[in-house]
C-alpha positions as semicolon CSV with decimal commas, in nm:
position;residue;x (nm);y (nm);z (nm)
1;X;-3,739;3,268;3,577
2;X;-3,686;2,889;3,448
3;X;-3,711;3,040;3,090
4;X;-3,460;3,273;3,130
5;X;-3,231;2,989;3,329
6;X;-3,286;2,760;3,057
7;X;-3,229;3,001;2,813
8;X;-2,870;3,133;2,964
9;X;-2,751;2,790;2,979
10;X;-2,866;2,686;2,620
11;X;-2,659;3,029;2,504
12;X;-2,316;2,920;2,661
13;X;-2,409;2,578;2,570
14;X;-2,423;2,643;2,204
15;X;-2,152;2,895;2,223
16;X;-1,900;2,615;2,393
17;X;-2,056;2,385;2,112
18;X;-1,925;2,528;1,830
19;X;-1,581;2,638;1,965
20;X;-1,534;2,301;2,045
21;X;-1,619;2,170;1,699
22;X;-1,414;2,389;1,543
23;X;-1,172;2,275;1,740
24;X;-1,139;1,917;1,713
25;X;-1,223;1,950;1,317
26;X;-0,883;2,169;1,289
27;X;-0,672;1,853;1,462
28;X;-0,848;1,619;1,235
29;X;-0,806;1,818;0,944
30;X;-0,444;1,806;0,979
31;X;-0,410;1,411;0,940
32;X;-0,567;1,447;0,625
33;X;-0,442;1,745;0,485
34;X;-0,050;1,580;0,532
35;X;-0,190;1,301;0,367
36;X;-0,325;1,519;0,021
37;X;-0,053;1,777;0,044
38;X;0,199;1,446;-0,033
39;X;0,036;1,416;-0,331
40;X;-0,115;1,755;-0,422
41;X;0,218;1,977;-0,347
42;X;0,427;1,745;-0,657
43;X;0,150;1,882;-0,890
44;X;0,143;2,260;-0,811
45;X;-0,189;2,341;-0,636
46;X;-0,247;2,637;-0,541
47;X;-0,386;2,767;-0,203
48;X;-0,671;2,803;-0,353
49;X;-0,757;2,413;-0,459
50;X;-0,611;2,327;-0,092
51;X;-0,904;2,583;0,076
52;X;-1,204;2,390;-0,188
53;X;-1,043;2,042;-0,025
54;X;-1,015;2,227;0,321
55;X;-1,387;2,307;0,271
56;X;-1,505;1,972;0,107
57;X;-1,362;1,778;0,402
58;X;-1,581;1,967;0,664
59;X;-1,888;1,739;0,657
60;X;-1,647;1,424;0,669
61;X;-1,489;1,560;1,020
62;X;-1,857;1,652;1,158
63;X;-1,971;1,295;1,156
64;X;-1,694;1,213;1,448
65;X;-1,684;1,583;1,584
66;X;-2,018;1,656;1,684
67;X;-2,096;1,429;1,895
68;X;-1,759;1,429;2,073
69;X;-1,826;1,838;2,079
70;X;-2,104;1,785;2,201
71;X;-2,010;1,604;2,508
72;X;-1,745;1,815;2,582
73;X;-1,902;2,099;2,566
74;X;-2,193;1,968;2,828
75;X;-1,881;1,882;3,046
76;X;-1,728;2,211;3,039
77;X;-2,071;2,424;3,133
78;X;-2,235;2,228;3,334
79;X;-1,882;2,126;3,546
80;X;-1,832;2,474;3,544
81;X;-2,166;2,515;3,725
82;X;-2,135;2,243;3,980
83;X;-1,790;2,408;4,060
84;X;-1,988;2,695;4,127
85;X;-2,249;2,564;4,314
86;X;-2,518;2,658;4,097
87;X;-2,685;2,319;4,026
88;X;-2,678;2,309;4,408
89;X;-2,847;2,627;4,417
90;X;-3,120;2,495;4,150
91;X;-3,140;2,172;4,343
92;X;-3,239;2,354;4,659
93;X;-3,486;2,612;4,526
94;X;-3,680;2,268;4,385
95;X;-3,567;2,177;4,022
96;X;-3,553;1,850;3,967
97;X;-3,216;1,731;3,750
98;X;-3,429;1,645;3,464
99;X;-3,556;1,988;3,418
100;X;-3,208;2,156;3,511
101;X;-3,077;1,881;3,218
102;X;-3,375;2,027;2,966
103;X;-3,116;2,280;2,820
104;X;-2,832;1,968;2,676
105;X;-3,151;1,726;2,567
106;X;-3,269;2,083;2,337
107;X;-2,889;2,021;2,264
108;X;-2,902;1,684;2,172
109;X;-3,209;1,687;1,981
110;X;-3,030;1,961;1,730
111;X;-2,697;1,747;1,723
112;X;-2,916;1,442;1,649
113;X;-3,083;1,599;1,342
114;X;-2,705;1,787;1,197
115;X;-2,556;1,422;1,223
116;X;-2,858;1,249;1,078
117;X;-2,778;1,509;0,795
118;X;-2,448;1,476;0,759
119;X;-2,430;1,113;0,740
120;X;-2,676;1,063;0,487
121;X;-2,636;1,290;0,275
122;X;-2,387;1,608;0,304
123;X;-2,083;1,306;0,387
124;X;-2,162;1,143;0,097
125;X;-2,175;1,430;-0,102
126;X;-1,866;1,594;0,053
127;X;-1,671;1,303;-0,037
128;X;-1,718;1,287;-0,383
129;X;-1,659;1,664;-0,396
130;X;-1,286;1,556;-0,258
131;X;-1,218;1,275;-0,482
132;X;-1,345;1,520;-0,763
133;X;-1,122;1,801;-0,690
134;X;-0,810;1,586;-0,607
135;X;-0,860;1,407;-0,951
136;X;-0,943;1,752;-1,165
137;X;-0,603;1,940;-0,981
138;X;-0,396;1,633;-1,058
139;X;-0,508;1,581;-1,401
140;X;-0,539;1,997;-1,462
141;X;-0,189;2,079;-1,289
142;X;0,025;1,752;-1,334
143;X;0,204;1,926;-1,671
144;X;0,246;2,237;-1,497
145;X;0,467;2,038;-1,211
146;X;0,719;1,940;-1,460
147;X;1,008;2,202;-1,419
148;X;1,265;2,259;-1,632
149;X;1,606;2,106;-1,512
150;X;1,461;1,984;-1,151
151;X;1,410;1,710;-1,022
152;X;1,068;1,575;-1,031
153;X;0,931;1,293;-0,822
154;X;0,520;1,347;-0,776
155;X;0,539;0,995;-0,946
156;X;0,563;0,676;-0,703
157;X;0,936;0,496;-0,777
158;X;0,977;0,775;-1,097
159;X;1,216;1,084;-1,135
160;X;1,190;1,269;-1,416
161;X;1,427;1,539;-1,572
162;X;1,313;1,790;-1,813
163;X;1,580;2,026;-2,032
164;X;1,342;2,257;-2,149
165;X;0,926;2,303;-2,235
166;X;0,769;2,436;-2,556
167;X;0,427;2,487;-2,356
168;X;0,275;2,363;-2,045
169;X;0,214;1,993;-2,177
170;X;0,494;1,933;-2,419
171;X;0,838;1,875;-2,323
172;X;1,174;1,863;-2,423
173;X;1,543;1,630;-2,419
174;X;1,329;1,411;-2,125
175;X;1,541;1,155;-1,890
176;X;1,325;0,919;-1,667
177;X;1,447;0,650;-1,412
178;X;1,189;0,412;-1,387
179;X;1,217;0,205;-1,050
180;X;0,864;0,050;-1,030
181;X;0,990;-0,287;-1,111
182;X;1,240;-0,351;-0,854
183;X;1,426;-0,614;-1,012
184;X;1,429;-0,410;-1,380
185;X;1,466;-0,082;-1,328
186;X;1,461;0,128;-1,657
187;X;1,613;0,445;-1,793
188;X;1,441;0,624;-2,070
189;X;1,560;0,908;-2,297
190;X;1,353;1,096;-2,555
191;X;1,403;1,430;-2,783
192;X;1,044;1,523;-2,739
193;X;0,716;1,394;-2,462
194;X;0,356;1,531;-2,414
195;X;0,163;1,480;-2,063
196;X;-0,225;1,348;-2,173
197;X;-0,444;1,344;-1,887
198;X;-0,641;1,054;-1,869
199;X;-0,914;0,951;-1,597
200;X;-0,867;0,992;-1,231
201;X;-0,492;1,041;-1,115
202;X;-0,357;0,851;-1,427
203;X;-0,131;1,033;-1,691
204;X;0,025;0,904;-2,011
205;X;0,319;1,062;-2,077
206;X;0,370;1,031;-2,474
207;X;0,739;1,000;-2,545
208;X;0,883;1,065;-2,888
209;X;1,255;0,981;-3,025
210;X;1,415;0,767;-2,772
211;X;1,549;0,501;-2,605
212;X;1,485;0,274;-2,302
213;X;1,776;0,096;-2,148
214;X;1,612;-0,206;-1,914
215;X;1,903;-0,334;-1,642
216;X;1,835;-0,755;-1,528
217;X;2,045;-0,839;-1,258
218;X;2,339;-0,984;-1,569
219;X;2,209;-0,793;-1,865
220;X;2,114;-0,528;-2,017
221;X;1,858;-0,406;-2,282
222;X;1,792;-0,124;-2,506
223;X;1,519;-0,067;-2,707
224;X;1,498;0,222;-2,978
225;X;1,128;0,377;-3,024
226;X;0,980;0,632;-3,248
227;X;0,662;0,647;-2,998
228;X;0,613;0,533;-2,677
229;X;0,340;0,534;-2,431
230;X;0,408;0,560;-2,049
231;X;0,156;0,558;-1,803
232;X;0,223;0,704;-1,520
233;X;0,010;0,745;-1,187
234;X;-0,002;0,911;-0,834
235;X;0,027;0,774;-0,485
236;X;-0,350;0,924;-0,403
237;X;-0,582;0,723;-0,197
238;X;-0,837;0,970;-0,267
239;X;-0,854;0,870;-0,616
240;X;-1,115;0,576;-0,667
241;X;-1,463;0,587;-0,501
242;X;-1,476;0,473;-0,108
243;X;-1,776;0,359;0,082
244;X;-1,833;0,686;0,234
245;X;-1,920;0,828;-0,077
246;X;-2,235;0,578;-0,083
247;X;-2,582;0,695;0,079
248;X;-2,736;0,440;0,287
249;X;-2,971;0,342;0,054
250;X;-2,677;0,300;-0,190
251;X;-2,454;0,133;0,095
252;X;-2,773;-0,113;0,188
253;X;-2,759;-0,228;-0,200
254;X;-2,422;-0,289;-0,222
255;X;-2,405;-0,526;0,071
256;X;-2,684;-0,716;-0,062
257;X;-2,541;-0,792;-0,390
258;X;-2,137;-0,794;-0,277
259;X;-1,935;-1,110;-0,290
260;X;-1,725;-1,218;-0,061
261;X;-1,769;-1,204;0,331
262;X;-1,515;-0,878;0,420
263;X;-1,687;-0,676;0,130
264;X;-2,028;-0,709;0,240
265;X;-1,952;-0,683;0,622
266;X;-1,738;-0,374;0,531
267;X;-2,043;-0,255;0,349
268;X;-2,276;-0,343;0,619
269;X;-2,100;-0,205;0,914
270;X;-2,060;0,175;0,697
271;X;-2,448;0,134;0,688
272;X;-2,476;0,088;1,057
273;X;-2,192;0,313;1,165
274;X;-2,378;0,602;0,975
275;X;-2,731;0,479;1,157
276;X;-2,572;0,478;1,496
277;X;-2,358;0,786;1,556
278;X;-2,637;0,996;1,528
279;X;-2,826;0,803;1,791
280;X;-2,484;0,880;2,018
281;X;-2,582;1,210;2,056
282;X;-2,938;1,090;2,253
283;X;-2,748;0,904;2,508
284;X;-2,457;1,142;2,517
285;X;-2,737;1,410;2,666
286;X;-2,814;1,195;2,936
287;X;-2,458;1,163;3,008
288;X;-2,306;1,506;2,956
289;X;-2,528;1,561;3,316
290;X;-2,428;1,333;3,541
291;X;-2,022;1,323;3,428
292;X;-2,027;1,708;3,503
293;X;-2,120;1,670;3,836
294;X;-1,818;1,439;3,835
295;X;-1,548;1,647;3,649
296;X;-1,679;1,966;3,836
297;X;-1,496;1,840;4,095
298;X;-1,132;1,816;3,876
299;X;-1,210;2,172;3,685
300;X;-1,257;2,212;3,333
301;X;-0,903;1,974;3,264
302;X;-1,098;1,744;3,413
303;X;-1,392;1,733;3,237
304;X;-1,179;1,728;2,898
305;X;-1,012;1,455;3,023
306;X;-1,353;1,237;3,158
307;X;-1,520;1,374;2,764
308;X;-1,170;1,249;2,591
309;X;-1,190;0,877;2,783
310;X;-1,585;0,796;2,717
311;X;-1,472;0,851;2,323
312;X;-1,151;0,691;2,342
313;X;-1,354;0,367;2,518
314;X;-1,660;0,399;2,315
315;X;-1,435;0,363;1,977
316;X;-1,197;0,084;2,089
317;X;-1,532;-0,114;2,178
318;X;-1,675;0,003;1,828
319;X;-1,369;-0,110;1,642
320;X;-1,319;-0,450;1,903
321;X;-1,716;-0,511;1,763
322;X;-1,621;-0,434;1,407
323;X;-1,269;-0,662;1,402
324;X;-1,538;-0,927;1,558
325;X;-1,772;-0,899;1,203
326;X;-1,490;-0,924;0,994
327;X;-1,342;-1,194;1,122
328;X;-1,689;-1,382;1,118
329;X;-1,718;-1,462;1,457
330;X;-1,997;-1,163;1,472
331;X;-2,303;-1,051;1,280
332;X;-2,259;-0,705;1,137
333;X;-2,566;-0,582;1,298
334;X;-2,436;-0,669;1,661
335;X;-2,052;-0,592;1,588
336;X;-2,200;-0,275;1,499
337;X;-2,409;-0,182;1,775
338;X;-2,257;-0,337;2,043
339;X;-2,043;-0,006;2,135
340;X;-2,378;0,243;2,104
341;X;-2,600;-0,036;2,316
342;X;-2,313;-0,016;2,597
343;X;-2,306;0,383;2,590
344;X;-2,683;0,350;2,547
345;X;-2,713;0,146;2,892
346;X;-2,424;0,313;3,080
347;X;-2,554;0,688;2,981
348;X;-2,915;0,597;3,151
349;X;-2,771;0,398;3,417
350;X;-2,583;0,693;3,501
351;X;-2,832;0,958;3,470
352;X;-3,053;0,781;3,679
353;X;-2,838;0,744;3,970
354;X;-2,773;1,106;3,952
355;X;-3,173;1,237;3,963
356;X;-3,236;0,967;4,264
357;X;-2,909;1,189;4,436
């Protein structure tokens, strides 16, 4: 009979579990996908390239969304059985709350080891495989984005006017307005260009037969060329290699050998950030519990709303502890662990009180 209990519950546990995750990965997809489509929409990718980034992103999104799933999705079952009466009904027939809790600690365990594996090595991994594609569609497609007689501004403070194209990379009767240097901005005119990729989002855009015409706030100058070189680059973040594309071990060697203070606490505090959240999901399964018997009470807005505020406080204490390291009033092992040591204490504390009930 407790099999079968324990077995039920697991089911609709695991069920809830990876609704919710799909869930809260689709709204946190979206603040990244705005961010890549600004760049990757003035080059011409194609549904395609956005599904591989789509894809890529996944593990990224898991390291926040599974324990946060996970805690909802403990708050939606098991308030949903309180509401019912049915840990009452367990209570009474003599099973003790750590045994009716067995089914989100089987949880927690298997979140525990997905997170371990995400953060050290499928994140990692899955962030490389972004900057990759971004750079390969950027430096594959950036020719291709160059229409004839339209106006084309993928480039940061650049608009660039094209008259005609003999194939995908070379160009014809060209007119740029070049406003990266505020106080010279510079038009350029050439008979003939070709777009050379060159590493990462850079491009040098080969101009042939020209002029540039260079306006100073009381003069102006123009300069006849023959040849002329113009590199050009896009506004993408995603472009040069970030610290979550480091394993630990890779993150640990860093630090050691970084200079300067907010480098190596950055470094240090990515280590500890990817040690920590999968230890969140150990404490969250001895809080899931006790909260449900609380947001029971509300119905299952309720319990979304309970889930929603233990993230919201646990990450303004994690960042509070983090702004702390880099300002060097705190070492990055305690700015780091200060937010998981509270949740650690207050999910015990909590669970506790609710098997002495």
């Amino acid at each position: 009979m407790l099999k079968i209990i324990h077995r039920t519950t697991l089911k609709e546990l695991a069920a809830t579990f990876l609704i919710t995750v799909a869930f809260l990965n689709s709204i946190l997809m979206m603040e990244k996908l705005i961010r890549l489509s600004r760049v990757l929409s003035g080059v011409g990718a194609t549904l395609i390239d956005m599904a591989k980034i789509i894809l890529y992103l996944q593990p990224q999104l898991l390291m926040l969304t599974i324990p946060m799933a996970m805690l909802l999705s403990v708050l939606l079952v098991y308030g949903r059985m309180n509401h019912d009466s049915e840990i009452i009904i367990l209570r009474v027939s003599g099973m003790d709350f750590l045994r009716i809790s067995l089914p989100v600690f089987i949880l927690g365990f298997f979140c525990f080891l997905a997170a371990i594996t995400v953060s050290f090595y499928l994140g990692p991994k899955s962030s490389t495989r972004v900057r990759e594609a971004v750079t390969t569609i950027i430096s594959t497609r950036s020719a291709m984005a160059l229409e004839e007689g339209t106006f084309n501004t993928a480039f940061k403070d650049i608009v660039i006017i094209v008259k005609g194209k003999k194939s995908s990379d070379t160009l014809e009767d060209i007119f740029i307005y070049d406003n990266r240097q505020k106080d010279q901005p510079k038009v350029l005119m050439a008979k003939q260009g070709k777009v050379v990729p060159q590493d990462g989002t850079n491009i040098v855009l080969t101009l042939l037969n020209g002029y540039i015409s260079i306006a100073n706030r009381k003069t102006t100058t123009e300069l006849f060329f023959e040849r002329y070189n113009m590199m050009l680059s896009l506004d993408a973040s995603e472009s040069s290699p970030k610290k979550m594309e480091y394993t630990p071990a890779e993150l640990l060697q860093n630090a050691r050998h970084a200079e300067g203070h907010k480098l190596k606490a950055g470094l240090y505090l990515e280590l500890y950030r990817r040690l920590t959240l999968p230890a969140v999901c150990i404490f969250l399964a001895f809080l899931g519990p006790p909260l449900s018997l609380i947001a029971g009470k509300s119905g299952k807005l309720g319990g979304l709303a309970l889930g929603f505020f233990v993230f919201t406080a646990y990450y303004v204490l994690l960042i509070y502890g983090e702004n702390l390291v880099m300002a060097g009033k705190l070492a990055p092992q305690l700015g780091a662990l200060l937010a998981t040591v509270v949740l650690g204490i207050f999910s015990l504390a909590m669970f506790r009180k609710a098997s002495l009930q």
